[in-house]
N, C-alpha and C positions, 0 to 999 in steps of 0.2 A: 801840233808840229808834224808827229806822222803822216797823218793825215795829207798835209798842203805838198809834202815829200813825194806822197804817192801819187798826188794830181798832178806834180810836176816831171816825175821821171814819164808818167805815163802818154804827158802831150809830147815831151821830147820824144817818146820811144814814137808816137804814130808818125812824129813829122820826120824822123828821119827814113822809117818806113816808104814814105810818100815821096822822101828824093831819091834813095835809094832804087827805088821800083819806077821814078822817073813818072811819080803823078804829080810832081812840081817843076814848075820850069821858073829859071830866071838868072844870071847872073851868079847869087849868092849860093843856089844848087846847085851849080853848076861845079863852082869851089870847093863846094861840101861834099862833092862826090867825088871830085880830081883827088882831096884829103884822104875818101874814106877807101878808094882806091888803093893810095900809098899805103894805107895800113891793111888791107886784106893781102899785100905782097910781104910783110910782116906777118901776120898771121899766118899764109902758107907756109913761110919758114920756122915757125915754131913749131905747126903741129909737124912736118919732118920731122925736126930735131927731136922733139917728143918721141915719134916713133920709134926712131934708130938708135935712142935711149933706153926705150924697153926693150929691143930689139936684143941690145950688146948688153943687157942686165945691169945697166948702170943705175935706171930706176926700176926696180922691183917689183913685181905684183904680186897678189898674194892667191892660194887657193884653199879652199874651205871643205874640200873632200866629199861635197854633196853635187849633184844638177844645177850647174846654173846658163840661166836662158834670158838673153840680154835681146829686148825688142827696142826700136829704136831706128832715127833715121837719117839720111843726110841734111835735110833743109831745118831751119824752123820751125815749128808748128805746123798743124794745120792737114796732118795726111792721115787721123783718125784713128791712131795708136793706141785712145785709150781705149774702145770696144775689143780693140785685139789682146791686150793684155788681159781685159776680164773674160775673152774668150780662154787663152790660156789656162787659165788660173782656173775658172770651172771643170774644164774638161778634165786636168791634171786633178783635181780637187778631184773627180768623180771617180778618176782611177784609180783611189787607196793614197797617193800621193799628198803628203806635208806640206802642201804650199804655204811659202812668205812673197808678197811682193816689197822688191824694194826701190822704195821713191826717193828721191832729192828733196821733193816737196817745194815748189816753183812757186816762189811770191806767198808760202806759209809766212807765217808771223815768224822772222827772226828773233836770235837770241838777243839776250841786252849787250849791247855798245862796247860796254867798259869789259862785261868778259870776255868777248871777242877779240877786244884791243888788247889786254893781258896776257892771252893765250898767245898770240902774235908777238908780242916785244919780247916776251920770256921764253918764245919757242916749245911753250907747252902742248903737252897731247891733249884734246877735250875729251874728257872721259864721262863727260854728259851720255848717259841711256839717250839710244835712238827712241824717237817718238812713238808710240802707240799705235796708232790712228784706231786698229781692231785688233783684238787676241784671237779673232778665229770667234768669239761667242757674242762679244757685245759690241760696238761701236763706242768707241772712247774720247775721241776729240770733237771739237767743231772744224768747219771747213775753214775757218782762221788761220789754227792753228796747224792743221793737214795740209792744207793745201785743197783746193775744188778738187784736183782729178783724186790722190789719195783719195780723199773723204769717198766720193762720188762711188770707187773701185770698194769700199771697205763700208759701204750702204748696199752694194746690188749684190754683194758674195758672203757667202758663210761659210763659214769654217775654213775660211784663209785670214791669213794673218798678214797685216799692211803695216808697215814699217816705214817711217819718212827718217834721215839722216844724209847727209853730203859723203859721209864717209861709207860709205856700202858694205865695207869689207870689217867694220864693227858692227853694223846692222845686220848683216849677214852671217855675222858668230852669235849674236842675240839671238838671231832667230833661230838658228839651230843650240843653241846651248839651253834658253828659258823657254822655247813652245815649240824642240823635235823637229826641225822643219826639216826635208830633206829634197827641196826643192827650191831655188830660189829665183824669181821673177826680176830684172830688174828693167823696170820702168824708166823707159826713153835712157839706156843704158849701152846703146854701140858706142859711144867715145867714152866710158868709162873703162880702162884697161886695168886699172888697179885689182880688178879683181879676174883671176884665169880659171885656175884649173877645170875640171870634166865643161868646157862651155857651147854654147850655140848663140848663134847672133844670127838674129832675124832683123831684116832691115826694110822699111816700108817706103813704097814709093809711090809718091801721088799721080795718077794717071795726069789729071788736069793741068802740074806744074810739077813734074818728075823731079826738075834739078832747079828749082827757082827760077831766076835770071841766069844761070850760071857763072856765079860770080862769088866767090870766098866774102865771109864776114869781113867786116862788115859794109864793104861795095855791095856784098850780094843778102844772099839768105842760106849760101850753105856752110855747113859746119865742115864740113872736109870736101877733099876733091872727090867726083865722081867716079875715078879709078879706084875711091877704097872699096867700093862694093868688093871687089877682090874678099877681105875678110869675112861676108855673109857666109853662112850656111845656106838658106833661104831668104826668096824675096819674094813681099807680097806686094802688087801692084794692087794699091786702093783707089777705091770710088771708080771701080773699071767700067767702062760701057764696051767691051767687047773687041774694041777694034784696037788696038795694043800691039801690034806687029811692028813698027816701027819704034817702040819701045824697049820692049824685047831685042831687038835688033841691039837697041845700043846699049841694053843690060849683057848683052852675050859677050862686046867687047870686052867690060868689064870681067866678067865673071861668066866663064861659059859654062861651068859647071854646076852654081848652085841650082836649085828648085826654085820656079816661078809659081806662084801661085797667087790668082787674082780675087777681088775681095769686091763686093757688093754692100753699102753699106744702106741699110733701109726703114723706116722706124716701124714697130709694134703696135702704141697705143699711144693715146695721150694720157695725162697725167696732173691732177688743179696741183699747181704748187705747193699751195698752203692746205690743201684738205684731203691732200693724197686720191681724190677719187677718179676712177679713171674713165676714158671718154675714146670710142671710137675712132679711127682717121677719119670717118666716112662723114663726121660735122660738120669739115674740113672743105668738104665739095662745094664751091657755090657760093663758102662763107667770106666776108669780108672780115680780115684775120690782120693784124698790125704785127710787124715781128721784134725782139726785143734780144741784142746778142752782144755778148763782148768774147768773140773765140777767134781766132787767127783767121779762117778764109769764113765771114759770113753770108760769100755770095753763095757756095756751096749751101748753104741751112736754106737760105731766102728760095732757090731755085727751087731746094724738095717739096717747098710750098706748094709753090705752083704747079709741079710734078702732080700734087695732090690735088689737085683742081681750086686750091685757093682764089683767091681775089688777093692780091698784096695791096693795102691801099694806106700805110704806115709802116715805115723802116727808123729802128734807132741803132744807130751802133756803137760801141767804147772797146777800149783798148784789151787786149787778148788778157784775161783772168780779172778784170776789172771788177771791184767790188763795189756792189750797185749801193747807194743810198737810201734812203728812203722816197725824198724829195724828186729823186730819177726816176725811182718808179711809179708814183705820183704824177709827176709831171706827163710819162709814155700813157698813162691812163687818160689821162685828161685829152692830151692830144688825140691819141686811138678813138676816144668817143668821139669826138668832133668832126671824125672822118668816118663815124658811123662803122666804125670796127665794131667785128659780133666776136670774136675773139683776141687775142693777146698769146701768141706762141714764141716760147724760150727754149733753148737748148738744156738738156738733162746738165750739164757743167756749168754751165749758168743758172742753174736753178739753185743749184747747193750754196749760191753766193746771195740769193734775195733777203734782203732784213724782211722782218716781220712788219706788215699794216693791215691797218682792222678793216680797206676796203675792199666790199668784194663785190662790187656795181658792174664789172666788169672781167669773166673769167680769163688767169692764166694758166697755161698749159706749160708742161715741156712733154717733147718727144723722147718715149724710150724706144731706143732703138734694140735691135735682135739681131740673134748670128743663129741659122737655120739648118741650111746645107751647103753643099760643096755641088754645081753643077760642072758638066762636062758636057762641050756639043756632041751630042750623038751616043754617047755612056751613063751609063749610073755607077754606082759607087757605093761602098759598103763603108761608113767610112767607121764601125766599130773594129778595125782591126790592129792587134800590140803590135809593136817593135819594140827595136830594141832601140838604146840610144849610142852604143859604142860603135859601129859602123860606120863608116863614110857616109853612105847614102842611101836613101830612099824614106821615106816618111819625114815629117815637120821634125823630128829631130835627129835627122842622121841616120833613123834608126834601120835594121835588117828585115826585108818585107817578111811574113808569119809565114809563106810560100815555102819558105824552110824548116816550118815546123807549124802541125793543126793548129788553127785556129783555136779548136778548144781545150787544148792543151796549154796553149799562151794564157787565155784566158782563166785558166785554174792557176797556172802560175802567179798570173799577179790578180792574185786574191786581195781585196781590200784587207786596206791593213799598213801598219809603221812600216816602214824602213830606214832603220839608223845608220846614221854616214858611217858607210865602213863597213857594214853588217851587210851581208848580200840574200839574208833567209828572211825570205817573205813571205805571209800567211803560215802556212805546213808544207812547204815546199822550199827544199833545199838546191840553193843552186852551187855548180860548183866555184870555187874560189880560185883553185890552181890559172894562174893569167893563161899558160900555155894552152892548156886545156879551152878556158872559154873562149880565145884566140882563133883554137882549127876551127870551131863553132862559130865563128861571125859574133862572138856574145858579149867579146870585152868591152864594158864599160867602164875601166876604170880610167884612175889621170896616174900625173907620171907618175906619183907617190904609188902606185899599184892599189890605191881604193878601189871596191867596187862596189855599186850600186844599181842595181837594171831599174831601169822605168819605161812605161811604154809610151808611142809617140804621140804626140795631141792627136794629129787624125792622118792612117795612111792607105792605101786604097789595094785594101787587102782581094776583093775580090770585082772585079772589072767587070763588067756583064756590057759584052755588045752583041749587037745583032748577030755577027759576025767576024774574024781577021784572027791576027795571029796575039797573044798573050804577049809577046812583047811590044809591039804597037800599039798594044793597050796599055802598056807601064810607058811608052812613051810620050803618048796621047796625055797620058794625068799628068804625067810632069811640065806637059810643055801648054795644055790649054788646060788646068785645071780651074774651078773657078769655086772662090766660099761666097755667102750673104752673111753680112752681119747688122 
């Protein structure tokens, strides 16, 4: 019964996709769209009212007295959020830093029915333990029960701790109550406001389809209007090929202040599915290769193929987190051999979703993708340098560039090592506490509760090296054409 559930929400979801985006034509889509219109003019009036409700504290958010760094975007799917998060999550991980990320866990295995309904007519709290996924040491769930991208994030990192719950802001007391977190991640988390204190919101935009159609759910594909960029700290324009000025143009409307920063996203290796062994791009040259995907924009995966000098000469596609059957992948084999495919290439999030089959006539691959550097036209970039994160500006968190204090003094400060919410003494190095005090310094991190906690920024561009010009056209240069690979 689950099952026939899942096949049916999932042909509704692509078909109204297809009217929506106007790959249907005819009378009856035509209806469906005049409908779906009327209710995206509903939908912008809620999320208003929703605003203006946090706004005037009528609904409450809560804050947790640690870091929290909410990545996340305006469209639906599809703008490659999750290498960004596990880019986070490492880097902060590498810094001494307690990372939890915390997921929703999209199309995980729901609870049962009847608790769900109970909790709802009785207006109960679910005091259900958020989900597991990883403690930081072993991997605990299946991708079932996680969620593909959870599982996916809590298979490629260690010693971060991945956390799936709807309610964030008990996932995010779990996580700092039972595994010291003092950092918290939340995955595809800009519309989640429930949760505030010390925050940054990183919000991602797709170079190829910035703002969808621009068109509110469900006329369109995005979740808020385009003016909220306003809220970003930062914005990272993904899958950039460089020309992005008219972009930027209409990000500046929005938001003339945050940090732009453009993202390249590119793969490492291959990888067999089932035997983990891994296999150069370079196979890839020449090969006739079938591709096999169920992720929000598949034309993007199909293109990097042929980027890589592929032959495409079989394409199957299914509905975004679609859980393959056996017989599917059976069936793509069969086919792909008849077209004389020498390989079978899948996406790393679609691989966490493959059942198990004993054929192996035919190799499958996914691509691991990598995050490398940060280029700059014309500059290099040093990109091991701390900030701070109480600052308005400069570095991925806000943070105060090290230009106000050596480099290797920052880096003695934050020594690997705990930092407990609230406690601001890190490694053997004490910092001071007085607000006023870390205030004249550019150093307060705290929230309004007067917590403080320093961390330093994922990556910020401590020391500029050009050929030539003045030191600040070189902080203006990173901010305004920076660019990462991941």
């Amino acid at each position: 019964m689950r099952e026939k559930f899942r096949v049916w929400t999932e042909n509704i979801e692509t078909f109204l996709l297809e009217v929506i985006l106007e790959e249907r034509r005819g009378t009856g889509e035509e209806l469906v769209r005049a409908f779906a219109y009327g209710c995206s003019k509903v939908f912008q009036a809620a999320i208003k009212a929703r605003r203006f409700l946090y706004n005037v504290r009528i609904l409450r958010d809560s804050t947790l007295g640690v870091q929290v760094i909410a990545i996340g975007n305006l469209t639906v799917g599809g703008t490659g959020k999750t290498p960004v998060v596990e880019k986070f999550a490492r880097e902060l991980r590498d810094q001494g830093r307690n990372v939890a990320i915390l997921s929703r866990g999209y199309r995980s295995k729901p609870a049962p029915v009847h608790e769900w309904l109970l909790n709802k007519l009785f207006f109960r709290d679910d005091t259900t333990p958020p989900r597991v996924v990883s403690d930081g040491k072993s991997l605990l769930l299946d991708s079932e029960m996680a969620g593909d991208e959870p599982y996916m994030l809590a298979s490629n990192l260690k010693d971060v701790v991945v956390l799936v719950d709807k309610d964030r802001v008990k996932s995010g007391r779990y996580a700092i109550e039972k595994f010291g977190c003092d950092t918290l991640l939340l995955d595809d988390g800009f519309q989640y406001w429930k949760l505030r204190g010390r925050r940054q919101d990183i919000v991602l935009v797709d170079r190829q389809q910035p703002f969808g159609n621009e068109r509110l759910l469900p006329r369109g594909t995005l979740r808020e209007p385009p003016s909220h960029l306003a809220r970003a700290s930062t914005i990272f324009i993904t899958k950039s090929d460089g020309d992005t000025t008219e972009l930027r143009r209409r990000i500046a409307q929005f938001n003339p202040t945050a940090g732009v920063i453009e993202c390249i996203h590119h793969p490492l290796y291959l990888e067999d599915v089932f035997t983990g062994q891994r296999a150069e791009l370079e196979v890839l040259k020449g090969s006739r290769v079938a591709s096999f995907s169920g992720i929000a924009q598949p034309e993007s995966f199909e293109q990097s193929l042929l980027q890589l000098g592929a032959e495409l000469v079989y394409t199957k596609r299914f509905a975004d987190h679609h859980r393959f059957t056996q017989q599917e992948v059976l069936n793509a084999i069969n086919r792909s051999k008849k077209r004389q495919a020498q390989h079978i290439i899948t996406t790393q999030k679609d691989a966490v979703r493959f059942p198990k089959i004993d054929r192996r006539d035919l190799p499958i691959y996914f691509m691991r993708g990598a995050g490398a550097r940060r280029i700059h036209a014309g500059a290099a970039f040093d990109l091991g340098g701390p900030a701070w994160a109480g600052g308005r500006r400069g570095g991925v968190l806000g943070g105060r560039s090290p230009s106000a204090r050596g480099a290797g003094e920052s880096k003695d400060v934050f020594r690997t090592g705990k930092i407990p919410a609230g406690n601001p003494q890190v490694g053997t190095r004490k910092l001071p506490t007085d607000r006023r005090e870390l205030r004249l310094c550019h150093q307060d991190g705290g929230d309004e509760f007067g917590r403080v906690a320093p961390t330093r920024a994922i990556y910020t561009a401590a020391k500029p090296v050009l050929a030539g010009g003045h030191a600040a056209a070189a902080e203006r240069g990173r901010r305004n054409r920076s660019l990462w690979e991941f």
